[in-house]
C-alpha positions as CSV (number, residue, x, y, z in Angstrom):
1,X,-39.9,9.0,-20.5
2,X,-40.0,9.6,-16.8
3,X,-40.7,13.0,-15.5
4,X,-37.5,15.3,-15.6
5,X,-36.2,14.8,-11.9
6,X,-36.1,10.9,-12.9
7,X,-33.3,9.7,-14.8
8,X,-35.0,6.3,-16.9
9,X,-33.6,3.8,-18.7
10,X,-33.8,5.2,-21.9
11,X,-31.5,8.5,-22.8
12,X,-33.1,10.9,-24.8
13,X,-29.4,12.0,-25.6
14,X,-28.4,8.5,-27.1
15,X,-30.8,8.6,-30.4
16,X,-28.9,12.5,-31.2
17,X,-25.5,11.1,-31.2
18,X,-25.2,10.4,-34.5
19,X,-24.9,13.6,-37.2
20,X,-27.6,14.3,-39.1
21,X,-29.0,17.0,-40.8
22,X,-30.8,20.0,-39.5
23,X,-34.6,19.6,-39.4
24,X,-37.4,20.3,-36.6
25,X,-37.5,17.2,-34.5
26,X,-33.6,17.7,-34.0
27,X,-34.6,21.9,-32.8
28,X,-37.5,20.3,-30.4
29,X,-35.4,17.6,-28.9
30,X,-32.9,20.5,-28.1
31,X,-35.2,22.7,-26.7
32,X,-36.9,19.5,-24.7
33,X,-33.5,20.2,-22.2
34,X,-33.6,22.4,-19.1
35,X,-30.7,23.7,-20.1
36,X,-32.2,25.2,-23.9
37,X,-35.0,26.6,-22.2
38,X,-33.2,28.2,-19.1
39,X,-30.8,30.1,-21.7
40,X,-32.7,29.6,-25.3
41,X,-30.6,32.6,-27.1
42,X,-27.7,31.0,-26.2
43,X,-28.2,27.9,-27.3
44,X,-29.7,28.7,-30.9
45,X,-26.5,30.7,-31.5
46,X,-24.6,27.8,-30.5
47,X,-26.5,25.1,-32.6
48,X,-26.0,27.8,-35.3
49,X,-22.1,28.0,-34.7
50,X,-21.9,24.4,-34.8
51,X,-22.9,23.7,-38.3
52,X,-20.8,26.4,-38.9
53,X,-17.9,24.4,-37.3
54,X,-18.9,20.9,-38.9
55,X,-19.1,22.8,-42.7
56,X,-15.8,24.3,-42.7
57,X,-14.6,20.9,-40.7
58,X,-12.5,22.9,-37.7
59,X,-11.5,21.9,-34.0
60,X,-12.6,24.0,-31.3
61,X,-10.8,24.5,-27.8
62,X,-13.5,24.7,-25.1
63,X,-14.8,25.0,-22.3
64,X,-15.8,22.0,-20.4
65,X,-17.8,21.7,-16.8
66,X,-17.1,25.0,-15.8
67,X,-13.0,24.5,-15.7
68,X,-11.8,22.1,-17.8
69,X,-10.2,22.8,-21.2
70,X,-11.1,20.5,-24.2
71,X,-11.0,19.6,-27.8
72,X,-14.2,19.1,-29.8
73,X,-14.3,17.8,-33.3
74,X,-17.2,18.7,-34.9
75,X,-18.0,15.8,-36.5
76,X,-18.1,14.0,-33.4
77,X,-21.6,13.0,-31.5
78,X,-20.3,13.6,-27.7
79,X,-18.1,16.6,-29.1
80,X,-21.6,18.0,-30.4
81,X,-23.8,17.9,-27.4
82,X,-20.9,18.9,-25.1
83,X,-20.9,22.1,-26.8
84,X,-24.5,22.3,-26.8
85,X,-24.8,21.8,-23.3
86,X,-21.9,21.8,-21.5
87,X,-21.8,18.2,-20.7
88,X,-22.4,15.3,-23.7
89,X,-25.7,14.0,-22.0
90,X,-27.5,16.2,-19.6
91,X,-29.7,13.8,-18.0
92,X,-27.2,11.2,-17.5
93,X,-24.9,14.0,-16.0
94,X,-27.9,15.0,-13.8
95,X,-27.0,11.1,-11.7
96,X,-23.2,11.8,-11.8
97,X,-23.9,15.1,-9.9
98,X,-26.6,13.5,-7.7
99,X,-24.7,10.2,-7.0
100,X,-20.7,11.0,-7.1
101,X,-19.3,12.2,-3.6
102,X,-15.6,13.3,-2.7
103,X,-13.7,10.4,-1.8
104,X,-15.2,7.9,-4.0
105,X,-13.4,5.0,-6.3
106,X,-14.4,5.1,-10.4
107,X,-14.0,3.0,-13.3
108,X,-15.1,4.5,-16.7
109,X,-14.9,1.6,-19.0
110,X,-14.7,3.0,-22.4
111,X,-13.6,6.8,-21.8
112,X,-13.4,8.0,-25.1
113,X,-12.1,11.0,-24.8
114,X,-12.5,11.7,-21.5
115,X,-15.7,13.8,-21.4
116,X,-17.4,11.3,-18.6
117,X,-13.8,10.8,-17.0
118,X,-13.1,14.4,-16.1
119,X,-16.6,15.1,-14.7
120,X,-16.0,12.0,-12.7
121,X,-12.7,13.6,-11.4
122,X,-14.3,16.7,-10.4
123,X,-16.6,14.9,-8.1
124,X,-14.7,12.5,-6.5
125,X,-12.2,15.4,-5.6
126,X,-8.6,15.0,-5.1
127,X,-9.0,12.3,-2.1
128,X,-11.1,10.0,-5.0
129,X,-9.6,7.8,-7.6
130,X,-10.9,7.3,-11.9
131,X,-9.5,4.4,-13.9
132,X,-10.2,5.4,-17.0
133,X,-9.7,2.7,-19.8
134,X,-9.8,3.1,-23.9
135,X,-8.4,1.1,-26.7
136,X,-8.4,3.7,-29.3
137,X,-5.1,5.1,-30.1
138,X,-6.9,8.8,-31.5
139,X,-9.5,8.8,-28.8
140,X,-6.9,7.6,-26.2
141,X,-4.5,10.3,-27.3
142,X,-7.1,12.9,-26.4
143,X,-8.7,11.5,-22.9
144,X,-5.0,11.6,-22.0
145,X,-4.0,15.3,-23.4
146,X,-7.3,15.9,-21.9
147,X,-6.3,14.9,-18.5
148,X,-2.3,15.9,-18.1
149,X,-3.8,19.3,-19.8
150,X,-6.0,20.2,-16.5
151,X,-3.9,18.6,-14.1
152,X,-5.9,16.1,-13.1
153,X,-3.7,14.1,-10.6
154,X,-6.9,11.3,-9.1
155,X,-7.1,10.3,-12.7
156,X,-5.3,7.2,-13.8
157,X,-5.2,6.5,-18.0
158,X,-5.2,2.5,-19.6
159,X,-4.5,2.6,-23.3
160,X,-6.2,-0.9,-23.3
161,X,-9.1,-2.7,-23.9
162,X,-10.9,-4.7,-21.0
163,X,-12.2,-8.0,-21.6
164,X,-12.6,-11.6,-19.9
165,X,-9.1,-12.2,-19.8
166,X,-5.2,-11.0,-20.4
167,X,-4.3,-11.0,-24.4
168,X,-4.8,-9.1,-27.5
169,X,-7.8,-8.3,-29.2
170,X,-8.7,-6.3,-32.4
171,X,-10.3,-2.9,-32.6
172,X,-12.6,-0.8,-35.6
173,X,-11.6,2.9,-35.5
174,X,-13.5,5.2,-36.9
175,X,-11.8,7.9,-38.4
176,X,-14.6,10.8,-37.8
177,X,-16.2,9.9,-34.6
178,X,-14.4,7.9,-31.7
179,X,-17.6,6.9,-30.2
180,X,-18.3,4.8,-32.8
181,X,-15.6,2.7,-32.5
182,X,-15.8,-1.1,-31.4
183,X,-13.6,-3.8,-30.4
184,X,-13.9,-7.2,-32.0
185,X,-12.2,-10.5,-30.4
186,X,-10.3,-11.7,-33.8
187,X,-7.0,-10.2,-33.7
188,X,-6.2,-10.8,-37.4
189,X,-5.3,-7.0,-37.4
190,X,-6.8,-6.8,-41.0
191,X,-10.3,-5.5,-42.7
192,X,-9.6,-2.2,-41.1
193,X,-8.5,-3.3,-37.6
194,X,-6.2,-2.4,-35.1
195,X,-4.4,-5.1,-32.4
196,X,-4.8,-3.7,-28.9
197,X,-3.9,-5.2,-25.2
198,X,-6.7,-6.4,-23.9
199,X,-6.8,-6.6,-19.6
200,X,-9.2,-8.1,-17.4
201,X,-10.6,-5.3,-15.2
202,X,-10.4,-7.8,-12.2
203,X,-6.3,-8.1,-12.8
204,X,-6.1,-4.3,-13.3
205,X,-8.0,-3.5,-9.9
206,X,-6.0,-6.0,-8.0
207,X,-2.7,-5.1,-9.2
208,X,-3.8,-1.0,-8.4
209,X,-4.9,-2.1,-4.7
210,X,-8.3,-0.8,-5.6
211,X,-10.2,-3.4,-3.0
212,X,-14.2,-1.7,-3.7
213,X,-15.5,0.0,-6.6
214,X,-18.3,2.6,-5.9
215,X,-19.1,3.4,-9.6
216,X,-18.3,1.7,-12.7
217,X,-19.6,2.8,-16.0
218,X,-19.3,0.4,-18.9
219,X,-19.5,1.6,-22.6
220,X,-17.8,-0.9,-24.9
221,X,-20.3,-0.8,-28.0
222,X,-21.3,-4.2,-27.3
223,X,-17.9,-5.7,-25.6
224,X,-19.9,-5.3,-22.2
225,X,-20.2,-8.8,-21.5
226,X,-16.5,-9.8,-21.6
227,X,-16.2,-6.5,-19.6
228,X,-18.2,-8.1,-16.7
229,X,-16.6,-11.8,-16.9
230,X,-13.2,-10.3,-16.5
231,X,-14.7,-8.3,-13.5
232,X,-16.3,-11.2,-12.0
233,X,-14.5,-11.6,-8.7
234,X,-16.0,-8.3,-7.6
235,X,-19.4,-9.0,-8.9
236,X,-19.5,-12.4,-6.5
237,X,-18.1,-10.5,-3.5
238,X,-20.4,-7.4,-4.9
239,X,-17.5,-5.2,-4.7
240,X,-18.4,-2.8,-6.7
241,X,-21.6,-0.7,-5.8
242,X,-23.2,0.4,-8.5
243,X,-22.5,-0.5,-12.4
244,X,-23.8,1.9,-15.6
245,X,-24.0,-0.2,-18.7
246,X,-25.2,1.1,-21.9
247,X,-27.0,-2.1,-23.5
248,X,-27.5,-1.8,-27.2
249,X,-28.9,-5.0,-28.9
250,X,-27.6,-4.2,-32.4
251,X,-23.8,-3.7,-31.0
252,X,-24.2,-6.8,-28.5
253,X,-24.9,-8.8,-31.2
254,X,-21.7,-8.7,-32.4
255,X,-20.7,-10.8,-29.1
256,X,-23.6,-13.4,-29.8
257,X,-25.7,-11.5,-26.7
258,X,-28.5,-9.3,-25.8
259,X,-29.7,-7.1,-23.4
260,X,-31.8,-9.5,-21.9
261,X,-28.5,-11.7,-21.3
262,X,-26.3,-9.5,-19.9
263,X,-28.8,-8.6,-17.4
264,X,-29.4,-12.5,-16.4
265,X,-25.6,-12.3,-15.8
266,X,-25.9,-9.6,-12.9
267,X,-28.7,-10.9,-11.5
268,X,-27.1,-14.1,-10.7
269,X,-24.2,-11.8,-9.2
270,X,-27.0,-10.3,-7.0
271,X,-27.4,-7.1,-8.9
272,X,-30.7,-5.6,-9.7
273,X,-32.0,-3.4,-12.5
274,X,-32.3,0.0,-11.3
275,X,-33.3,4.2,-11.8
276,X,-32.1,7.1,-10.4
277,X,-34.5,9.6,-8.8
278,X,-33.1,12.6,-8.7
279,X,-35.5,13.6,-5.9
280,X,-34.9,11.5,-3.2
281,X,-31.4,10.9,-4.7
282,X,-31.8,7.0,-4.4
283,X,-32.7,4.2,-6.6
284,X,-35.7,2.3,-7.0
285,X,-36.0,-0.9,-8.7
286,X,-36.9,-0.9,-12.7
287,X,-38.8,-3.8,-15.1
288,X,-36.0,-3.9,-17.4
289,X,-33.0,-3.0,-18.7
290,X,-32.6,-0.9,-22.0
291,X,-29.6,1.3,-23.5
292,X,-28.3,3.0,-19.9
293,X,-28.8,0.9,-17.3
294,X,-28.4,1.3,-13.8
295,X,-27.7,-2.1,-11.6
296,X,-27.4,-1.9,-7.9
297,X,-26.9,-4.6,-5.0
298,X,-30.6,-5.3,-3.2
299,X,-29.2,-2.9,-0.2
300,X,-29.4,0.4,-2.5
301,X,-32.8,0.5,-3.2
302,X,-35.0,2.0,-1.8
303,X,-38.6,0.2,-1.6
């Protein structure tokens, strides 16, 4: 890992998602967080709470990024650390805050339940835009309760997958944690699946009159590479600024690509592999890609 003010290109977060149970590494990877340290009582009393709230299985209404009202499920991953912390991945939050100005266009491919989407909304402001876009009908259900409950009027909701082009494409829902749900490109709508519409992202943004893109996060559980081909007229005209893409070689797999791939297909679109210092606020180039990734055009780094 990079020193804290550094945000690398592995998550801590992202290897804690999963449930598991309680033992020391998971204490000292809690405590490893500014956030633990800065209000440790606080935070034990929570982690306590929480197992209390995953044993007797019951949702809790919270609290989210100061002002926004939520549901958690507690046997949710993001649901977890969100009540840990306040926000489901602290250092990748730590960008967001850096990075995201009023005013500013967002696409959060793969919204879940809306955790990443309303902290998006908050820092654009009212003058910004988030497309938010998620094929699960229970996580889909939430992001948008989520949204019409705090009133969030820049935020615009796509019960949809995204994917190379206009169609219908099947989706794996699991029943006890959204985030681990994955969309797969037979539509047979059997084995456990789900048919959902599936949209190419470049269609969607033409048809809103969205004509640059200054963020776009990407978290498909391995459906990130059809995400970029059906984005691929903004790529060549690098219309969108700055692209988040968490690259898992396990979940890719199911596509027939890796890491290494997807990166070879922003390069030749002119994007580079790139980190986040929270510092200088800027990003410098990086050797390779790995889980979240940051990829820029060559004019946004700094040298």
């Amino acid at each position: 890992m990079e020193k804290l003010g550094d945000i690398s290109i592995q998550m801590r977060c992202n290897r804690f998602m999963k449930l598991s149970v309680f033992k020391p590494s998971k204490l000292q990877w809690l405590f490893s967080h500014d956030v633990a340290r800065k209000h440790p009582f606080r935070t034990v009393w929570r982690l306590i709470n929480w197992e209390l709230i995953r044993i007797l299985n019951r949702t809790v209404e919270s609290r989210y990024d100061g002002n926004f009202d939520v549901t958690l499920l507690p046997r949710e991953g993001a649901s977890r650390l969100a009540y840990y912390f306040g926000v489901s991945e602290p250092e990748l939050f730590a960008f967001y805050e850096g990075f995201l100005k009023p005013g500013m266009t967002v696409v959060d491919a793969g919204a879940n339940i809306g955790l990443h989407t309303l902290f998006f909304a908050k820092r654009v402001g009212p003058e910004g835009r988030v497309y938010a876009f998620e094929p699960g009908q229970s996580a889909f259900g939430r992001l948008k309760s989520h949204v019409e409950r705090n009133q969030l009027a820049n935020v615009h909701c796509f019960h949809c997958a995204l994917g190379a082009s206009e169609g219908v494409v099947a989706i794996t829902e699991n029943c006890h944690d959204n985030s681990r749900n994955f969309v797969v490109e037979s539509s047979s709508g059997t084995n456990g699946t789900r048919n959902v519409v599936l949209r190419s992202l470049d269609q969607v943004l033409k048809k809103e009159g969205v004509g640059r893109v200054d963020f776009l996060k990407i978290d498909v559980e391995g459906f990130e590479p059809q995400v970029l081909e059906g984005v691929s007229n903004y790529l060549r005209q690098q219309s969108i600024r700055v692209l988040q893409l968490e690259l898992d070689d396990s979940s890719l797999a199911r596509s027939g690509y890796t890491a290494a791939q997807v990166s070879n297909m922003l390069h030749d679109a002119g994007y580079r592999c790139a980190e986040w210092s929270c510092q200088s606020r800027s990003f410098r180039a990086a050797s390779k890609a790995s889980f979240n990734t940051f990829f820029v055009t060559e004019n946004e780094l700094v040298q």
